[in-house]
C-alpha positions as a LaTeX table, in Angstrom:
\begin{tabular}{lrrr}
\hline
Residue & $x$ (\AA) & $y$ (\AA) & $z$ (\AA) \\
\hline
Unk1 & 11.36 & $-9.22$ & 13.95 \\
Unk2 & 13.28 & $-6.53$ & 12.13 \\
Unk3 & 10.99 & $-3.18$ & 11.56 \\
Unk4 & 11.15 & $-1.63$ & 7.92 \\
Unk5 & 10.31 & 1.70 & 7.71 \\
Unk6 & 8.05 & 3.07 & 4.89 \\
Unk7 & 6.96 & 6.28 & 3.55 \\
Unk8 & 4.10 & 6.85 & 1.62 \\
Unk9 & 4.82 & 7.48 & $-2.70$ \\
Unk10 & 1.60 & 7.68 & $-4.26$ \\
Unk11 & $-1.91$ & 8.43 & $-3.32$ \\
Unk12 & $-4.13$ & 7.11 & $-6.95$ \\
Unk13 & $-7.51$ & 5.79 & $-8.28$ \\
Unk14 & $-7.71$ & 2.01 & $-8.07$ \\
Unk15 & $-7.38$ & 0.87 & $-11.52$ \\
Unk16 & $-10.02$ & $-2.01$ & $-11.43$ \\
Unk17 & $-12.20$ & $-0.53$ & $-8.62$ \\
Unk18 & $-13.28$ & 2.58 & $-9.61$ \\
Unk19 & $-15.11$ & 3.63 & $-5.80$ \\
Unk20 & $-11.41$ & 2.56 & $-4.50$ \\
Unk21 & $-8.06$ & 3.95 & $-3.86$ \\
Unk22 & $-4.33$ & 3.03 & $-3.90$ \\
Unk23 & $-1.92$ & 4.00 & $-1.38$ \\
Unk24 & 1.55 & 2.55 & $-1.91$ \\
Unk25 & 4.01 & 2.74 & 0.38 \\
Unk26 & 8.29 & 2.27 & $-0.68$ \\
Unk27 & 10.81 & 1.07 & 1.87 \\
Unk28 & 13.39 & 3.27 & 3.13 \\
Unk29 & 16.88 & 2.85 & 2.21 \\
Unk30 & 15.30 & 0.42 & $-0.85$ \\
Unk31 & 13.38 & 0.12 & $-4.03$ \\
Unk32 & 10.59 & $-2.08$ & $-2.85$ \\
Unk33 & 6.65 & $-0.67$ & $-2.91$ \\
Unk34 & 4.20 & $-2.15$ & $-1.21$ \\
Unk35 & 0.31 & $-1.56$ & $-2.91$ \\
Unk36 & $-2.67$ & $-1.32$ & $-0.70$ \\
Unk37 & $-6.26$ & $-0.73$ & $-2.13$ \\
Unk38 & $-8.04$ & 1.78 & 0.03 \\
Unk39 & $-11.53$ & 3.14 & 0.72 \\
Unk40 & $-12.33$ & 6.89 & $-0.59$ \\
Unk41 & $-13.39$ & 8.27 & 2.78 \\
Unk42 & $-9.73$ & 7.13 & 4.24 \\
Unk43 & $-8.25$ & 7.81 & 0.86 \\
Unk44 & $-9.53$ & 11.94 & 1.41 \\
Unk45 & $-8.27$ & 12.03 & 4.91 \\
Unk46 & $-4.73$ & 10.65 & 3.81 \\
Unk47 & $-4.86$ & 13.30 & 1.19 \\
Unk48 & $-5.97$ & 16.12 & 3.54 \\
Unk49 & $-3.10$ & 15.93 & 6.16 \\
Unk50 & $-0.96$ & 15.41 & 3.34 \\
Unk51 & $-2.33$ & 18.52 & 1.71 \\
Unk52 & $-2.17$ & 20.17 & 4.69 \\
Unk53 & $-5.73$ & 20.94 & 4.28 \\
Unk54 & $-7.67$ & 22.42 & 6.85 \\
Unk55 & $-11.37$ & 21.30 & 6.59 \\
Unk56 & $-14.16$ & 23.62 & 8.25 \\
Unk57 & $-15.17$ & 21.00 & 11.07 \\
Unk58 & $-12.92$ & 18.00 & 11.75 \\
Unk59 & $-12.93$ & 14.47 & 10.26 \\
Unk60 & $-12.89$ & 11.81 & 11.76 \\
Unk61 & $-9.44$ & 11.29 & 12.17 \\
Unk62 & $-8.85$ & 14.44 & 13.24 \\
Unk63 & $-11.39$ & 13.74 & 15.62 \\
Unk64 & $-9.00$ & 10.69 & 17.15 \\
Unk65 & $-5.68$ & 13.27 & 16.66 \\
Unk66 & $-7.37$ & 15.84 & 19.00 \\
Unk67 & $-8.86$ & 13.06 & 21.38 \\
Unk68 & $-5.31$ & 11.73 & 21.52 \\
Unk69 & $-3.83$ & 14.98 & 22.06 \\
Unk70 & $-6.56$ & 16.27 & 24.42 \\
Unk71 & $-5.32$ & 13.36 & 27.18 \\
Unk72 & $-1.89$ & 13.52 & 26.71 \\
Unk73 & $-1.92$ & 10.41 & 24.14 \\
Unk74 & 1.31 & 10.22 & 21.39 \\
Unk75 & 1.13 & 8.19 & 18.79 \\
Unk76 & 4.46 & 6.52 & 18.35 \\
Unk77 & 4.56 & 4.90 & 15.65 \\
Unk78 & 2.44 & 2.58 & 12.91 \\
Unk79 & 2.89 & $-1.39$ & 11.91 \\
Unk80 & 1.14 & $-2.69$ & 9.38 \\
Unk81 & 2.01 & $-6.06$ & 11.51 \\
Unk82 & 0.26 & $-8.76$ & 9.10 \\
Unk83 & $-1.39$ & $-9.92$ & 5.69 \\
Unk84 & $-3.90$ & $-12.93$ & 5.64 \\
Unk85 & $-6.08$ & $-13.49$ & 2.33 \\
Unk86 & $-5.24$ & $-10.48$ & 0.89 \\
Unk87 & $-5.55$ & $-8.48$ & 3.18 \\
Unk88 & $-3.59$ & $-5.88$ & 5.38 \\
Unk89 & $-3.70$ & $-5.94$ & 9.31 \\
Unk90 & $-2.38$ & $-2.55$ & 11.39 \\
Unk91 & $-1.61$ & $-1.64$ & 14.79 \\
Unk92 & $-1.32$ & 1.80 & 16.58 \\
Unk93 & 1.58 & 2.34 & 18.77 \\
Unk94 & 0.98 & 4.55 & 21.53 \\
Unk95 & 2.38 & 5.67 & 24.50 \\
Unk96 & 0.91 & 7.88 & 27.38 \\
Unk97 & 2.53 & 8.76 & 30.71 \\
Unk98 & 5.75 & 6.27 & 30.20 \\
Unk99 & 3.49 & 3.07 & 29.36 \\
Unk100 & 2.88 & 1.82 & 25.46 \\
Unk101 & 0.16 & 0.37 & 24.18 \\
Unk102 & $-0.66$ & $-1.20$ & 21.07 \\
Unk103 & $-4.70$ & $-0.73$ & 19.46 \\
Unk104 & $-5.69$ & $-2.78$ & 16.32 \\
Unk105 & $-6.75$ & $-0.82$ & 13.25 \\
Unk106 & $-7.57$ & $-1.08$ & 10.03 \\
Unk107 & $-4.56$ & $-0.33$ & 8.03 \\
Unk108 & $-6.15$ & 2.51 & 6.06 \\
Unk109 & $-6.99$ & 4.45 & 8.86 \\
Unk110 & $-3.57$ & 3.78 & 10.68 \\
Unk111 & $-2.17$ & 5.60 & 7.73 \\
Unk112 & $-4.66$ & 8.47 & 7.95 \\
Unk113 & $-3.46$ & 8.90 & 11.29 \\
Unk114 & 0.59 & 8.26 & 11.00 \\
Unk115 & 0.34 & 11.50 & 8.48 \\
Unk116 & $-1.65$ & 13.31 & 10.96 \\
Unk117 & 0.96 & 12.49 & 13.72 \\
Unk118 & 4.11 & 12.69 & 11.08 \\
Unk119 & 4.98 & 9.26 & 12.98 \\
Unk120 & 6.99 & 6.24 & 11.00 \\
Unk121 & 5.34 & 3.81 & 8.82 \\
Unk122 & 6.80 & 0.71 & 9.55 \\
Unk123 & 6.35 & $-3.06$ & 8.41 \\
Unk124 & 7.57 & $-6.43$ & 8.36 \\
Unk125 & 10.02 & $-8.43$ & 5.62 \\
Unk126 & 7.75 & $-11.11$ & 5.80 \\
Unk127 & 5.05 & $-9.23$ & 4.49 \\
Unk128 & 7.23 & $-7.14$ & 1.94 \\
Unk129 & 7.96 & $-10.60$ & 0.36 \\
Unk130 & 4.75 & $-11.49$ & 0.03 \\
Unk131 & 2.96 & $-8.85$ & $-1.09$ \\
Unk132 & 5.95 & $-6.51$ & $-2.16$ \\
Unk133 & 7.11 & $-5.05$ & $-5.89$ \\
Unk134 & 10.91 & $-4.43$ & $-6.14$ \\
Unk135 & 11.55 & $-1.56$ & $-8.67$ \\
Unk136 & 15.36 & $-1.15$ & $-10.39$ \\
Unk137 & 16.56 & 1.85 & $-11.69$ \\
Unk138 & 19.61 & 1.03 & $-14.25$ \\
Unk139 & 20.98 & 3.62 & $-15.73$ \\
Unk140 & 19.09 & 6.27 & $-14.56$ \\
Unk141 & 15.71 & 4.66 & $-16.03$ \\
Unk142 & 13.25 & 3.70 & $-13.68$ \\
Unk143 & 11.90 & $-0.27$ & $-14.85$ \\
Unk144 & 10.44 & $-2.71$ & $-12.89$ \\
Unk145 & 12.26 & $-6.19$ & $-11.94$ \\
Unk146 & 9.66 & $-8.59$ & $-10.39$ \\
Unk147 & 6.78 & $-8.75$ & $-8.55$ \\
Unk148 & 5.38 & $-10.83$ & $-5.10$ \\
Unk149 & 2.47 & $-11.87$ & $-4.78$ \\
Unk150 & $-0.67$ & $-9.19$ & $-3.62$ \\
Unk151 & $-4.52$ & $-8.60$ & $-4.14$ \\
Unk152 & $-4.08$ & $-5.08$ & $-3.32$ \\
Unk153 & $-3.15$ & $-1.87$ & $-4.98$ \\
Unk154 & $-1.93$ & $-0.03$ & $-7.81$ \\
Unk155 & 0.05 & 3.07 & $-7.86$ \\
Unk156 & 1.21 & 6.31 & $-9.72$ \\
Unk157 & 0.30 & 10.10 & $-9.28$ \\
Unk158 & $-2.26$ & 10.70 & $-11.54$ \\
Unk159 & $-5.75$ & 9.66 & $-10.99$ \\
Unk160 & $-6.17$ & 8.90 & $-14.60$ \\
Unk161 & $-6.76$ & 4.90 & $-15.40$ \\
Unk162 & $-3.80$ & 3.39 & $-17.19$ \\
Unk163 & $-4.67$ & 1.08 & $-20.47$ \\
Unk164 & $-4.49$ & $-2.69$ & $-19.43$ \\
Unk165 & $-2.83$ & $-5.02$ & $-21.80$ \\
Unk166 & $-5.18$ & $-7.73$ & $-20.94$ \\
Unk167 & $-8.46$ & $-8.71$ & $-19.11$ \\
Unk168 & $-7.66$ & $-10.68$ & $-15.73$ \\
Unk169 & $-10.54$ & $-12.73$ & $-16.59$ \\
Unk170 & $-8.41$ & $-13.91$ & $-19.89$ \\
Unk171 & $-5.21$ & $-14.47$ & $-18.30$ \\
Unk172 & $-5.99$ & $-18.20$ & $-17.88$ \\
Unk173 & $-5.78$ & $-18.57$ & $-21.81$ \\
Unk174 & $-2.01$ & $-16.99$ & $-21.48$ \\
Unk175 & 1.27 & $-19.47$ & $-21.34$ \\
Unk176 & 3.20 & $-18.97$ & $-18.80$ \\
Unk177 & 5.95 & $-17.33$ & $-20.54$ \\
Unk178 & 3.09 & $-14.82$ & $-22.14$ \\
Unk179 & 2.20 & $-14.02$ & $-18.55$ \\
Unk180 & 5.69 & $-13.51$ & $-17.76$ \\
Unk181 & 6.26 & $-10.84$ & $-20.89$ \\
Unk182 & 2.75 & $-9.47$ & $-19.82$ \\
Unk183 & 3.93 & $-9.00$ & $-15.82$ \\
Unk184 & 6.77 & $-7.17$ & $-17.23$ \\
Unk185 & 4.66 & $-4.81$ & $-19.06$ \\
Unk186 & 2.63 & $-3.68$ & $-17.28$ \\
Unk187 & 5.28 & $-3.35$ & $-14.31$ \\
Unk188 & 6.68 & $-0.92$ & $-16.38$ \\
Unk189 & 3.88 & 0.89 & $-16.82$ \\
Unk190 & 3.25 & 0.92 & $-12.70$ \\
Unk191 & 0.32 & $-0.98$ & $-13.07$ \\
Unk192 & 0.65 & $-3.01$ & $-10.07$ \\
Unk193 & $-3.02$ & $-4.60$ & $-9.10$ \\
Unk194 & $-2.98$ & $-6.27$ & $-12.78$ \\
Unk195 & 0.38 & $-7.41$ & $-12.00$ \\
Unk196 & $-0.18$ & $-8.50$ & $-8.68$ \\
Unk197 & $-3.28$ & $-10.63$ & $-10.39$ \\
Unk198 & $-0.55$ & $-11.96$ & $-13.38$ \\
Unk199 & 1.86 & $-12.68$ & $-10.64$ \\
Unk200 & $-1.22$ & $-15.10$ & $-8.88$ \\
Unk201 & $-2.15$ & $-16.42$ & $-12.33$ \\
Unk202 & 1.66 & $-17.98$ & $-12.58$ \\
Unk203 & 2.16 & $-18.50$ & $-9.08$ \\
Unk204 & $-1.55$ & $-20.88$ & $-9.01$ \\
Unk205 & 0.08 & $-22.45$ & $-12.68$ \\
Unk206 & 3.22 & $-23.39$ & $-10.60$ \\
Unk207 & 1.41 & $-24.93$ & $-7.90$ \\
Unk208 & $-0.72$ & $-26.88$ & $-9.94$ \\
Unk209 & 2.27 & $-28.10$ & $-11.83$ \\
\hline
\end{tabular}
């Protein structure tokens, strides 16, 4: 399968999980994001290699970079390889003394460790499609087009909460053309894990239909 590469946009507070992060990620060469909800422990060590932050003593993923380093271990490359019920599946790509090798991870800490390594992000269309948000920028305004399907994320640079237009647990009492006004509002406003739950409150109204 084709590889798309990805860089990381925006490190934020989780909108409806307040002990949880966002990390989303855009294609390369595109206008597509792709949201992931985080832990805070992985969401501080993306932040400190970003940050270029030196901490006293080092974290654990620093821990892993120096291990990796210390026997002549180079992180490649990162794939965030597959998405099942929500959720995001990673794999380190690794290569020591002319042989590769591939080690399963939790995506969050694959990405703690691709900035630590400044190696490529990359992913799959497949996944993209499915859990994907494809941004257009028309006349040099930045709006939002549609949204796929995801359970995970939300993005923008502040750490501030964003006002939600509506309560997911009172989307059921929407039409679907409400829910399709309401998924373009709060698109606009970035708000991606309330659209990503809009986008599963039409897409479970289609199936049932």
């Amino acid at each position: 399968m084709k590889k798309i590469e990805l860089d990381i946009v925006a490190l934020s507070h989780s909108v409806t999980q307040s002990h949880n992060y966002a990390v989303v990620l855009g294609e390369q060469h595109g206008t597509r994001r792709l949201p992931i909800v985080i832990g805070g422990f992985e969401a501080q060590a993306i932040a400190v290699a970003m940050e270029r932050m030196a901490p006293n003593r080092p974290l654990t993923h620093d821990l892993f970079k120096n291990a990796f380093e210390t026997f002549s271990i180079d992180l490649k490359e990162v794939i965030i390889n597959n998405l099942l019920d929500g959720i995001f599946y990673a794999r380190l790509v690794c290569e020591r003394n002319g042989e590769v090798y591939e080690i399963d991870s939790r995506t969050s800490d694959a990405l703690a460790m691709a900035v630590r390594f400044n190696c490529p992000i990359y992913t799959y269309e497949f996944i993209l499609d499915a859990a994907g948000v494809v941004l257009e920028e028309p006349e040099g305004s930045s709006t939002t087009k549609k949204a796929s399907t995801t359970r995970s994320g939300s993005s923008g640079t502040s750490s501030s909460p964003k006002q939600r237009p509506a309560k997911a647990a009172a989307l059921n009492t929407y039409s679907v053309e409400e829910l399709t006004r309401l998924l373009e509002d709060v698109l606009g406003k970035e708000d991606y894990e309330q659209a990503a739950k809009i986008r599963d409150e039409i897409n479970r109204r289609k199936e049932e239909g």
